[in-house]
C-alpha positions in Angstrom: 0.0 0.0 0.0 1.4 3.1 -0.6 2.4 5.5 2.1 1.5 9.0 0.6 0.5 11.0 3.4 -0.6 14.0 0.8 -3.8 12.7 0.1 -6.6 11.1 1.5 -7.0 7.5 2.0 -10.3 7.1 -0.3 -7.9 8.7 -3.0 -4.8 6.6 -2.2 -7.4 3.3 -2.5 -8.6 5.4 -5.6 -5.2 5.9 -7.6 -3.7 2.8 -6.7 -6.7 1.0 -8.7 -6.6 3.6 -11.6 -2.6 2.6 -11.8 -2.7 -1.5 -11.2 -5.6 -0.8 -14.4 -3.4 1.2 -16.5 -0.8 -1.4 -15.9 -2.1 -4.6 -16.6 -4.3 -3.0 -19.6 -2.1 0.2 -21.3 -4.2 2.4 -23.2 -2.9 2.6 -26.9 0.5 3.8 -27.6 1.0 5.1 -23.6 3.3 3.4 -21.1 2.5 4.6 -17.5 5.6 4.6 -14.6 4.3 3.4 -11.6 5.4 4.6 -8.3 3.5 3.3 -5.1 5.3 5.4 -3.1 4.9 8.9 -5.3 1.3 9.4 -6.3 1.7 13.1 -6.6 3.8 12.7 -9.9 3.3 9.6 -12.2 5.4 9.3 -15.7 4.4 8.0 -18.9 5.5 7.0 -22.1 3.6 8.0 -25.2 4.1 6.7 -28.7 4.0 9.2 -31.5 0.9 8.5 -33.3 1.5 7.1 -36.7 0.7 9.3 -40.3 1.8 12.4 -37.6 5.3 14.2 -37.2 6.0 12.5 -34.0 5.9 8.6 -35.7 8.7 6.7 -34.5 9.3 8.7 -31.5 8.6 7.8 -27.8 7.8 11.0 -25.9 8.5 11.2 -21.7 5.4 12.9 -19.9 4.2 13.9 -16.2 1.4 14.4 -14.3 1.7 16.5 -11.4 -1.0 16.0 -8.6 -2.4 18.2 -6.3 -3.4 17.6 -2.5 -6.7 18.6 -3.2 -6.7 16.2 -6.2 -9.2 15.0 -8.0 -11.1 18.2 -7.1 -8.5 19.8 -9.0 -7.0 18.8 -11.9 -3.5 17.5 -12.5 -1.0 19.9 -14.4 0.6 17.8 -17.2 4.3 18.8 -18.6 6.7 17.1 -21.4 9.8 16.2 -20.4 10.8 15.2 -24.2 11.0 18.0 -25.8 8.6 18.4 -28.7 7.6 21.1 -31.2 3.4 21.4 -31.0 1.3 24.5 -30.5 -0.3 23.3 -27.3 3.0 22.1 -25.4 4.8 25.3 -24.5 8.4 25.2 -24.6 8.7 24.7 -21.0 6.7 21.5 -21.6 3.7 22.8 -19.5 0.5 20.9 -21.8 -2.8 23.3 -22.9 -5.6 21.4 -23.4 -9.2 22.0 -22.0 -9.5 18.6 -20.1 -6.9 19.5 -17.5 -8.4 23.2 -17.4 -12.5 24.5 -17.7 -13.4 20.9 -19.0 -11.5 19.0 -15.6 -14.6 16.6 -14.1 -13.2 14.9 -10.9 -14.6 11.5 -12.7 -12.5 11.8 -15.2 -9.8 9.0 -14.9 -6.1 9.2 -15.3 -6.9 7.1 -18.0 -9.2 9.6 -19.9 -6.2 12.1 -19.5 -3.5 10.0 -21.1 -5.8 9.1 -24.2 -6.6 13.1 -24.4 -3.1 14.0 -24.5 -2.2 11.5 -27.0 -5.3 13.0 -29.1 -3.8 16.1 -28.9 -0.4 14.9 -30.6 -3.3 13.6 -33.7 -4.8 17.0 -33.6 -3.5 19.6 -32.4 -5.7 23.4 -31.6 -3.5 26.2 -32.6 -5.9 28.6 -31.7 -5.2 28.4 -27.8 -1.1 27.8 -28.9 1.1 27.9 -26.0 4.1 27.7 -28.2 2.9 30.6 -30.7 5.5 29.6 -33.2 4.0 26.6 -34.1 0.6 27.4 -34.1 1.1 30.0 -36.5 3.3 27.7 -38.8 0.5 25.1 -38.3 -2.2 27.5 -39.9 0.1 29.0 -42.3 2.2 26.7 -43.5 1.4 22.6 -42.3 4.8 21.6 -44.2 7.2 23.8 -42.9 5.0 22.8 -39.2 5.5 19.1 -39.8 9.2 19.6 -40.7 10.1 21.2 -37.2 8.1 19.1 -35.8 10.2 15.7 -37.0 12.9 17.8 -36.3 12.5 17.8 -33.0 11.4 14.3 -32.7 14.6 13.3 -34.5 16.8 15.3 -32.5 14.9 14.7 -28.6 12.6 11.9 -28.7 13.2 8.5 -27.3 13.6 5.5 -30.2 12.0 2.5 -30.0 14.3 -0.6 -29.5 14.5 -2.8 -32.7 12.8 -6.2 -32.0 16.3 -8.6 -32.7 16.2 -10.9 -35.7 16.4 -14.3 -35.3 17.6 -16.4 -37.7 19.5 -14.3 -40.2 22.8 -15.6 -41.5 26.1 -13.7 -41.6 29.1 -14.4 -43.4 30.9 -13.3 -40.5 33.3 -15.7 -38.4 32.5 -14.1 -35.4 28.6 -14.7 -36.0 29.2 -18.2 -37.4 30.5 -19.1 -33.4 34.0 -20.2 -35.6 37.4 -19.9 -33.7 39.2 -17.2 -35.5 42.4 -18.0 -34.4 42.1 -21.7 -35.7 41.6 -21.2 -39.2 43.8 -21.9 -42.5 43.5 -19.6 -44.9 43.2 -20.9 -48.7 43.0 -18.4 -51.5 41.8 -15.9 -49.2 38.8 -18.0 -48.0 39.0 -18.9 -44.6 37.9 -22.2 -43.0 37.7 -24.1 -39.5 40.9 -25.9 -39.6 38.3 -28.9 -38.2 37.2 -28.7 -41.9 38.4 -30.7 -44.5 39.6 -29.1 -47.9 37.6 -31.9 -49.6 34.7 -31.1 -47.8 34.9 -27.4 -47.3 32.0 -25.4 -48.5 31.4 -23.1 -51.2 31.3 -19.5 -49.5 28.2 -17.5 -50.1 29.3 -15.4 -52.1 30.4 -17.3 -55.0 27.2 -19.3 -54.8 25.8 -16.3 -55.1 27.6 -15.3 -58.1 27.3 -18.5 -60.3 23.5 -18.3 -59.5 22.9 -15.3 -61.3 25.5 -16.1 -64.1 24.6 -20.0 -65.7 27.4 -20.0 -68.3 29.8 -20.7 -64.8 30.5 -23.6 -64.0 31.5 -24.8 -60.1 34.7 -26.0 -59.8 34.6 -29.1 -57.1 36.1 -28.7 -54.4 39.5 -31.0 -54.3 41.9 -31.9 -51.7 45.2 -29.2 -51.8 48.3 -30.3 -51.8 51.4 -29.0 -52.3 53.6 -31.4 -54.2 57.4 -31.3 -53.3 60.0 -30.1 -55.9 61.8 -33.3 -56.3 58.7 -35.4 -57.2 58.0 -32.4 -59.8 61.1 -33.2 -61.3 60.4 -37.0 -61.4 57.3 -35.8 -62.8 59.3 -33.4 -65.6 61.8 -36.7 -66.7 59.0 -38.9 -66.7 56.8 -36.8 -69.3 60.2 -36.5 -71.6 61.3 -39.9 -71.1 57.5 -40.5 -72.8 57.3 -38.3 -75.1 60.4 -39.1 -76.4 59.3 -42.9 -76.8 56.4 -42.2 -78.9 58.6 -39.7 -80.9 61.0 -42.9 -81.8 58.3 -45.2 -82.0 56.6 -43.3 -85.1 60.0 -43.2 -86.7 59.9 -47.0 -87.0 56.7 -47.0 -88.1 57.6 -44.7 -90.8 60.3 -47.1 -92.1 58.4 -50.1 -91.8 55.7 -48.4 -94.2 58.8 -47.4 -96.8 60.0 -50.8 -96.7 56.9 -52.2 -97.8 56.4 -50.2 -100.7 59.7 -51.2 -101.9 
């Protein structure tokens, strides 16, 4: 239970429901900070609607709480800053709900969904930030282009989900021991491997795919022969050649002596 001495027990009982609700079912695009020991300011995270210049950008939020609360209405600020008419630059937040409109039913709930409206549509005709209400009614464009400014520049990003599953040529990603490895023709692979059995990287897969007139080359077991069996090699190929040169000689004498 939380120990806010501020307010009264009714609205302790009150605010700890409305926050147990807003965590276990968020509104839309809002992520509220709960602090059962600080009722009198409570945090929120608020997703920039998409199709508006705040997509793709998380924007930090308070709601301050008065003692006298909910017969008053909470003041609401931006921490992130963020280029809107209604948000000054301050961060203090204009919008009629937490002003003449405030109804002690409303909900913290209601407010979070209103203030997220307001990033949808704003009401540059009670602008707090003048600048931007008059670019807003003059010129939307030039409006929506400070305002992704300023989401670029100050808002929170969204964590990427990770990928599972993609493949990387990599070593390092592959898990292989770097400092293990042969290196053949400038293609590394697991010493563990064998030459014979080493597969074709990627990239040359790749590359005969796409052109049909190349043909792969099978893999074959490397080795490097030593000098003196290339010399064997050398006499051995003379030593033949020269045999069939002699042997086509006699052949060529046999036939004259026939014809004489």
């Amino acid at each position: 239970m939380a120990t806010n001495k501020n307010f009264l027990p009714n609205v302790i009982k009150q605010l700890s429901k409305e926050l147990k609700n807003l965590h276990d079912s968020p509104p839309e695009g809002i992520t509220v900070v709960v602090n059962d020991d600080d009722f009198s300011s409570i945090f929120a995270d608020i997703k920039g609607p998409a199709g508006t210049p705040y997509e793709n950008g998380i924007f930090r939020m308070k709601l301050l709480l008065s003692n006298d609360f909910p017969q008053s209405p909470p003041k609401g600020y931006f921490i992130t800053k963020i280029f809107h008419p209604n948000i000054a630059t301050n961060g203090e937040i204009c919008v009629n709900t937490l002003k003449k409109d405030w109804n002690p039913s409303l909900g913290l709930r209601h407010v979070f969904t209103v203030i997220r409206c307001l990033l949808i549509e704003p009401f540059p005709e009670s602008a707090l930030n003048e600048q931007a209400g008059k670019m807003l009614l003059e010129d939307y464009d030039e409006y929506a282009r400070h305002a992704r400014l300023y989401t670029g520049i100050h808002a929170l990003k969204a964590k990427p989900k990770p990928k599972t599953g993609a493949i990387c040529e990599s070593t390092s990603a592959l898990n292989v021991d770097q400092t293990n490895t042969v290196h053949v023709d400038k293609v590394s692979f697991p010493s563990s491997t064998p030459l014979n059995h080493a597969p074709i990287p990627s990239k040359i897969l790749g590359m005969a795919s796409q052109d049909q007139n190349v043909i792969p080359v099978p893999s074959a077991k490397v080795v490097e022969a030593p000098v003196a069996q290339k010399k064997e090699g050398a006499v051995a190929a003379a030593t033949m050649a020269k045999a069939q040169a002699d042997k086509k000689k006699i052949d060529a004498r046999k036939k004259s002596l026939k014809r004489l």
